[in-house]
C-alpha positions in Angstrom: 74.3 134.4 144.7 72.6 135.9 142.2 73.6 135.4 138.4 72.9 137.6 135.9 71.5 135.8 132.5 73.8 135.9 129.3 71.9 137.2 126.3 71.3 134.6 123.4 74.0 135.5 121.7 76.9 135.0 124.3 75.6 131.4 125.3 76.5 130.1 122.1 80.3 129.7 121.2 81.1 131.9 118.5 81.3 130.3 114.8 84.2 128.1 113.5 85.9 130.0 110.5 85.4 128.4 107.6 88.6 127.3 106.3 90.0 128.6 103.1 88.4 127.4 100.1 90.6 125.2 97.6 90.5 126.0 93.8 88.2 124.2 91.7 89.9 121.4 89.6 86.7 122.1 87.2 85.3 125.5 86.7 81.8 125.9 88.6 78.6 127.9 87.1 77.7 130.9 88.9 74.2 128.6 90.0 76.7 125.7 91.2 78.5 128.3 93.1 75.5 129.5 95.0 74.5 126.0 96.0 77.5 125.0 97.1 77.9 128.2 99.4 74.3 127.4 100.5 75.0 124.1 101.6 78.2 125.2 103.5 76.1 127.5 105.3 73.9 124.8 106.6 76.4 122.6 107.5 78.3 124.9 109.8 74.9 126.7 111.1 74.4 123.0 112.5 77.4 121.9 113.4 76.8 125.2 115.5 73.4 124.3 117.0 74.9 120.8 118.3 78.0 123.0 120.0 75.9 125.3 122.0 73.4 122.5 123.4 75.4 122.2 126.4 75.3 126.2 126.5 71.7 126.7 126.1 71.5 124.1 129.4 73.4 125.8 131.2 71.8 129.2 130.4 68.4 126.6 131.3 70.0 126.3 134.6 71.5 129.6 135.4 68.1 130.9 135.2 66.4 128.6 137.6 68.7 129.9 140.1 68.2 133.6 139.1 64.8 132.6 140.7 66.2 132.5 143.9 66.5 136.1 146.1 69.9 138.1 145.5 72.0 136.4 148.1 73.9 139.7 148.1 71.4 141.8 149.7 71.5 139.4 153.3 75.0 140.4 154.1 77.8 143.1 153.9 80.9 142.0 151.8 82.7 143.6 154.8 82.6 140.7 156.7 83.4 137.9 154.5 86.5 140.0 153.7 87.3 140.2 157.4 87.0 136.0 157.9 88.7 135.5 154.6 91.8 138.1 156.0 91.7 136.8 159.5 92.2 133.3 157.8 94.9 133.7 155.5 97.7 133.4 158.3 96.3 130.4 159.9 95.6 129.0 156.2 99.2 129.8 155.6 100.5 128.2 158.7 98.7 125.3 157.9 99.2 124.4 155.0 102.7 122.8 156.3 100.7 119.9 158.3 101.1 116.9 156.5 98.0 115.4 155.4 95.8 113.6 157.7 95.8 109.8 157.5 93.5 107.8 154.8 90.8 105.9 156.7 91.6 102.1 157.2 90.9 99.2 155.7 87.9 98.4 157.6 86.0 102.0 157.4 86.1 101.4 154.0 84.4 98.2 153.5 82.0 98.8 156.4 79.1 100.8 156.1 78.1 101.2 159.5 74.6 102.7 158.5 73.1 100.2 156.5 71.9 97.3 158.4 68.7 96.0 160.8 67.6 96.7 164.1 67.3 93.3 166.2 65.6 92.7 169.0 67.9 92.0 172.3 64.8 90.3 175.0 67.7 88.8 177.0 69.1 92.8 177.1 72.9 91.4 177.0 73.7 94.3 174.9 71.2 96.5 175.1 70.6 99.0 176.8 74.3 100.5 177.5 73.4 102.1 180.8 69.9 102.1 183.2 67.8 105.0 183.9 68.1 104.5 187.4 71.8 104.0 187.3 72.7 107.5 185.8 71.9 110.8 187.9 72.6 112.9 185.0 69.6 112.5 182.9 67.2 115.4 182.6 63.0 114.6 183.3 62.6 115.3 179.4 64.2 111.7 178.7 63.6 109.9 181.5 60.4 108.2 180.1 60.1 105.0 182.4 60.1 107.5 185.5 57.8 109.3 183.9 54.8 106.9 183.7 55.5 104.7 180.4 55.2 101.1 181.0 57.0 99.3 178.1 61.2 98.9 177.8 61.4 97.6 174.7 62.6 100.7 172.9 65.6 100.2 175.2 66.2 96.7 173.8 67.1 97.3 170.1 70.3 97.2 168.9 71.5 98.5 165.5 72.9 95.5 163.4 75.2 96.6 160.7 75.6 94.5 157.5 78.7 92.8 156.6 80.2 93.9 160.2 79.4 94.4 164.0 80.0 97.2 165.6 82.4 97.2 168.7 81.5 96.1 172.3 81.2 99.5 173.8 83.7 99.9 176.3 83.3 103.3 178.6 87.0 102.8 180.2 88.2 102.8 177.1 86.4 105.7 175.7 87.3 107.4 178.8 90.9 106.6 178.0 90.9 108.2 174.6 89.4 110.9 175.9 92.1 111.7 178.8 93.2 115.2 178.9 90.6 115.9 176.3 87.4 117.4 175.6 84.7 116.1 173.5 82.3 118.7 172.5 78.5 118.5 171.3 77.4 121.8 169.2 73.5 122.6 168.4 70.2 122.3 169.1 68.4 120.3 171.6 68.5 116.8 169.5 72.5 117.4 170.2 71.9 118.0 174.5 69.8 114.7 173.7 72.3 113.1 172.1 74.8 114.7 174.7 73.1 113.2 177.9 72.8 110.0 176.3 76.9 110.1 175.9 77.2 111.5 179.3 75.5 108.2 181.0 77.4 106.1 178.6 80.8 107.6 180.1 80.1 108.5 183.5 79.3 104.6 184.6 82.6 103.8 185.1 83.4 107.0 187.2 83.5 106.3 190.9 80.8 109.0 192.6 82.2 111.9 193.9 85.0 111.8 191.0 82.4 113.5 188.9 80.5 116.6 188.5 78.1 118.2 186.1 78.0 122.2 185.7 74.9 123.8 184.0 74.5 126.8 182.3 78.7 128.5 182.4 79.5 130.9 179.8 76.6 132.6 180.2 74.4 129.4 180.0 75.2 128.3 176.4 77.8 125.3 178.2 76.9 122.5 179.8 80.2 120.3 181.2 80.3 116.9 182.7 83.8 116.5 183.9 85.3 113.0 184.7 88.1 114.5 186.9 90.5 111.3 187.3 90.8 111.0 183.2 90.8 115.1 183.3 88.2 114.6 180.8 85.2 116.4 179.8 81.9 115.7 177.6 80.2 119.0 176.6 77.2 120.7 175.4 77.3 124.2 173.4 73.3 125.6 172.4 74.0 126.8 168.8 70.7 125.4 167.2 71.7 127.3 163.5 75.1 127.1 164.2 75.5 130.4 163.1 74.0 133.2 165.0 70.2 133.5 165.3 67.8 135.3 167.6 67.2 131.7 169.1 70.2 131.3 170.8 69.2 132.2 174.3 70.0 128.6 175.9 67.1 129.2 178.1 64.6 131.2 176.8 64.3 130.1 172.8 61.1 129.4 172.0 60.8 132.1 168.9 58.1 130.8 166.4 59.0 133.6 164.2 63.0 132.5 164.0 65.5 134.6 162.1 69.2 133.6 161.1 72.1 135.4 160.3 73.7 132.9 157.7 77.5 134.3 157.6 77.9 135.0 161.3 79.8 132.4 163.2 82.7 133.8 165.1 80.5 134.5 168.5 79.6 130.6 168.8 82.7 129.6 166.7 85.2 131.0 169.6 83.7 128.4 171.7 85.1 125.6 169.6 88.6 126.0 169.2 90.9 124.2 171.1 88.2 121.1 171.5 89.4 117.8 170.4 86.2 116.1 169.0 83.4 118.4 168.1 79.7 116.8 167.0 78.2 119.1 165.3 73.9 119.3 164.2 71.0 122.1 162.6 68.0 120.5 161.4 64.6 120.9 164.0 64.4 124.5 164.3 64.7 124.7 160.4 61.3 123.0 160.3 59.1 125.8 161.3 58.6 127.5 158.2 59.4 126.5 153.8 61.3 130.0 154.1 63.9 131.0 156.3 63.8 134.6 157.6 68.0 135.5 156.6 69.2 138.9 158.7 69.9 142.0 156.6 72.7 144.1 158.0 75.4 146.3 158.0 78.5 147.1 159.5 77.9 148.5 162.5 74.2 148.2 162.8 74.9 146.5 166.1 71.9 144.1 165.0 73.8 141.2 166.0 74.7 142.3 169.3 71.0 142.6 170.4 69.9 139.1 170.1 67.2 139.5 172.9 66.1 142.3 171.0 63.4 142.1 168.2 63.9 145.7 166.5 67.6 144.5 165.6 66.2 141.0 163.8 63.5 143.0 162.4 65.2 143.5 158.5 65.4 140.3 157.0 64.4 138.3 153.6 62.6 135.1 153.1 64.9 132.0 151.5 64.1 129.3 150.6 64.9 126.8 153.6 67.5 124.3 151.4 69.2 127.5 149.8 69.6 128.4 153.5 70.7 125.7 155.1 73.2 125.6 152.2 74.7 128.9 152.6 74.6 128.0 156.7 76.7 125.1 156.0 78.8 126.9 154.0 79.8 129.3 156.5 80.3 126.5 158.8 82.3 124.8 156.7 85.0 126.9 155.4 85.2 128.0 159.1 85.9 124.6 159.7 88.5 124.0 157.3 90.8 127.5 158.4 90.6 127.0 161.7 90.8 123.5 162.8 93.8 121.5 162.9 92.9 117.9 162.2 96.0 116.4 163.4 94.5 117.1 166.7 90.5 118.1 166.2 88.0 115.2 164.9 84.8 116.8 163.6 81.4 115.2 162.6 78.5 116.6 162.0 75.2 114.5 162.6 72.6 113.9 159.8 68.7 114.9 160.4 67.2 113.3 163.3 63.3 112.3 162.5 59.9 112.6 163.6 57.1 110.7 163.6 53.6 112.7 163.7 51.7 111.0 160.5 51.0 107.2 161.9 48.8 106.3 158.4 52.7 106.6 156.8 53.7 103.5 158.4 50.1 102.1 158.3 48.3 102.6 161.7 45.6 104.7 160.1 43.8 105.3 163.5 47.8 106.1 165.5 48.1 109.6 167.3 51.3 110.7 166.4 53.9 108.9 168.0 51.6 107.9 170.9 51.2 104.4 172.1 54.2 103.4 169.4 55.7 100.8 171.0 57.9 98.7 168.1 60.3 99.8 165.1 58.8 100.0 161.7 59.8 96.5 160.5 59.2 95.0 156.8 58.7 98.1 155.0 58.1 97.4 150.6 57.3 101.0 150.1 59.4 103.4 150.8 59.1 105.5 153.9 57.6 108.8 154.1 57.2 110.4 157.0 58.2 113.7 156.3 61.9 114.2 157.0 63.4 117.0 154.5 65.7 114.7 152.5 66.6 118.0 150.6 68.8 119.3 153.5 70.5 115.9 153.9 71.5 116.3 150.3 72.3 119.6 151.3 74.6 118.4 154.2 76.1 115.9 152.2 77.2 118.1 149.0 78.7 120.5 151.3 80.8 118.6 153.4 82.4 116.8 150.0 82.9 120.4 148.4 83.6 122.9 150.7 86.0 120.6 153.1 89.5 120.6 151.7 92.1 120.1 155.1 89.9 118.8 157.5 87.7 115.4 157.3 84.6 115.8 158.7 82.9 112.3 159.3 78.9 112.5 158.5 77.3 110.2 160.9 74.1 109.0 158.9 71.7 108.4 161.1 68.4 109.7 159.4 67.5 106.4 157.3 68.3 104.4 160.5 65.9 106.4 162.9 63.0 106.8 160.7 62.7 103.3 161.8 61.9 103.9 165.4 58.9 105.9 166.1 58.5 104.0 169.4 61.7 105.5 170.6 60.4 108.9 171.3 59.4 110.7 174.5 55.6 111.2 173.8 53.4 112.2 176.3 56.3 110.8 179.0 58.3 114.2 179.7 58.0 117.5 180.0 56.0 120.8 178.9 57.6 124.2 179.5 59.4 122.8 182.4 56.5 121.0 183.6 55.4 117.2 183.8 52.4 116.1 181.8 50.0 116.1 184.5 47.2 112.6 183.6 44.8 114.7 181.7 47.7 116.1 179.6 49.2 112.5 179.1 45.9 111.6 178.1 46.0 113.9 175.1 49.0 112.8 172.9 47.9 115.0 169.6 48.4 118.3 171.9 51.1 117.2 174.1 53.0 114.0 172.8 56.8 114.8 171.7 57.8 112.9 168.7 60.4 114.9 168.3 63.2 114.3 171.3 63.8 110.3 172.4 63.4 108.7 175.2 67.2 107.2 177.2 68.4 105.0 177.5 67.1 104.6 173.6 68.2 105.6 170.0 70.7 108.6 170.9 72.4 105.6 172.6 73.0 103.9 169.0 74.4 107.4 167.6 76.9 107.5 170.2 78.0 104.2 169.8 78.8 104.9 166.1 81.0 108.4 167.2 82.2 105.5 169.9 83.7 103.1 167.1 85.1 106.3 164.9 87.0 107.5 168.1 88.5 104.4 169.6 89.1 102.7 166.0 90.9 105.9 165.0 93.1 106.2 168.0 94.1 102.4 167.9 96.9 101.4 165.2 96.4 99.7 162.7 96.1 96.2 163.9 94.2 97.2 166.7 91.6 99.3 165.0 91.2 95.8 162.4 89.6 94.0 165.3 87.1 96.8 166.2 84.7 96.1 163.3 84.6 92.0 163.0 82.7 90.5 160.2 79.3 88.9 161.3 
């Protein structure tokens, strides 16, 4: 939002009155009488100056942001009027629930995130799951099918410190998640995340007592249903979250990518009534330093016509971190009216990396991600590989400001998985539906993917963290104490 500048004159505080002179004891000359007014003068003139230093910063400040483009101009007050009026009566109903419970003892002491990765060469604990033992996994993943001859990205396991994390136990899961529905929301990092949770779950389902359906609700849902536990694990294509003209689950690939940032109630009606929701946006926000934000009006119909170019056509350029901002925003406060987090747990994943500039983690003659086959170990320097820290701050800020009701758990994963630029697909997967044929495999800086990971792999570890969040949450007290030991 826009702000307009103050003039000089109102960033200062106006002037203290000068009290009430007292009557000279001795009477002054008309020169002493000058100099004593002078110096008054001077002394309140300063003690003025120091008072208005913290305005003059934050006129500073509140013009650095006037730099940015009138936020106005991207959307119709209309519609924030309607959310805000369609919200007040669940607001109002809500506000009621009692609050929801404090974390316990040991999420606060353990910080799952910081920690090591260790190498498992006996595989007791890792991997979870075998490629060949899950039928759900998509070509894209399946790199060991798919010509690559190492395992060991399947044999690291994420060590937290000061605390272990939890056997994973897929019964158990599955238990929690009776007569529920655990939903993954966003771009195709989240479907990778999402298969990896599906193969985590489904090994303990007895075949035929299982079933996988592609592509419902017009093919933005993809539901693996574990019918004896009348539970499902879900996958909803909402790469912004909010609507964009890239949300055809099928046919997305639009380089020039444009996002309408308060627009959430066509993918958000998909949400309600789900009992854990993962939520992500970061990849598609990569393409550009500006995002192209829709300009509309009420009843242009431009976002009925996603497949459409002429209605995405009117649009401004924002800075990518101011939109991600305002994305999050919406996202949030439609969080926070409409979910009810006595029975809803929402997280929302940080930024899952890539790895396409080897000479950052010292292999000066590396291809990308190609022929990466160990974690980046005994870093000095920090890391720079090119993830947008910016809109992890972004993430962050939000969730702690805009989130009032309902606790949304950030699973930081980005510092973690910079780390493991062996982990992704590469040249083992596909292109545009397609296996890398030799000579394409043989060409890893046109064709290798260091964007998506490889299963079982990293997407693996990421579960296992929403794993310990779930069960530890749904245990009591003394239960959930024995989920996180102390190593």
């Amino acid at each position: 939002m826009q702000h307009r500048r103050k003039p000089a004159s109102a960033a200062a505080p106006a002037a203290a009155k000068q009290p009430p002179s007292r009557r000279p004891t001795a009477p002054l000359s008309l020169a002493g009488l000058v100099v004593a007014v002078f110096l008054l003068a001077i002394f309140f003139y300063n003690e003025d100056v120091v008072k208005s230093g913290g305005g003059g910063a934050d006129v500073v400040a509140v013009a650095g942001r006037a730099r940015s483009p009138d936020l106005r101009v991207l959307h119709h007050h209309h519609h924030e009027e309607e959310e805000d009026g369609d919200a007040d009566a669940a607001t109002q109903q809500q506000k009621q629930q009692p609050p929801p419970p404090p974390p316990t003892k040991h999420q606060q002491q353990c910080d799952l995130y910081q920690g090591r990765w260790t190498f498992d060469a006996a595989g007791e604990l890792s991997p979870l799951y075998r490629e060949s033992e899950c039928e759900f996994l998509t070509e894209q993943v399946t790199c060991m099918r798919n010509g690559r001859r190492d395992d060991s990205y399947q044999k690291w396991r994420w060590q937290p410190n000061g605390c272990a994390l939890p056997r994973f136990d897929a019964s158990l899961l599955l238990e929690r998640l009776r007569n529920k529905r655990l939903m993954f929301v966003g771009d195709s990092l989240n479907r990778n995340q999402w298969e990896s949770m599906v193969c985590l779950v489904q090994s303990v389902v007895p075949r035929g007592h299982k079933t996988l359906q592609k592509f419902v609700n017009n093919g933005s849902l993809n539901v693996f249903t574990a019918h004896e536990y009348n539970a499902t694990v879900e996958f909803y294509w909402a790469p912004f979250l909010v609507q964009s003209n890239s949300d055809d689950p099928q046919v997305h690939s639009v380089m020039d990518r444009v996002i309408a940032w308060r627009a959430i109630a066509k993918h958000a009606n998909n949400w309600k009534g789900v009992d854990y929701l993962v939520f992500n946006t970061y990849i598609w926000w990569l393409n550009t330093f500006e995002m192209k934000v829709l300009k509309f009006r009420k009843g242009s119909g431009a976002l009925r016509n996603n497949k459409g170019a002429a209605g995405w056509s009117k649009y401004a350029l924002v800075d990518r971190p101011v939109a991600y901002r305002e994305v999050l925003k919406t996202w949030a406060k439609w969080v926070d009216r409409h979910i009810d987090p006595n029975r809803t747990a929402v997280f929302f994943m940080g930024m899952s990396p890539n790895h396409i500039t080897p000479w950052a983690w010292g292999n000066d003659g590396g291809i990308k991600c190609s022929m990466e086959t160990q974690p980046i170990v005994n870093r000095t320097a920090p890391l720079n590989i090119g993830t947008d820290w910016r809109l992890h701050g972004v993430a962050r800020g939000v969730l702690a400001r805009y989130l009032h009701r309902v606790p949304v758990h950030f699973v930081d994963i980005t510092g973690l998985s910079e780390l493991r630029k062996d982990a992704h697909t590469s040249v083992h997967t596909l292109r545009q539906g397609k296996l890398l044929t030799p000579e394409q495999q043989a060409d890893p800086k046109t064709y290798a993917d260091c964007i998506h990971w490889c299963l079982p792999g990293l997407p693996d570890t990421w579960n296992h963290f929403i794993y310990a969040q779930i069960v530890s949450s749904s245990s009591s007290s003394s239960d959930a104490s024995s989920l996180l030991a102390s190593s």
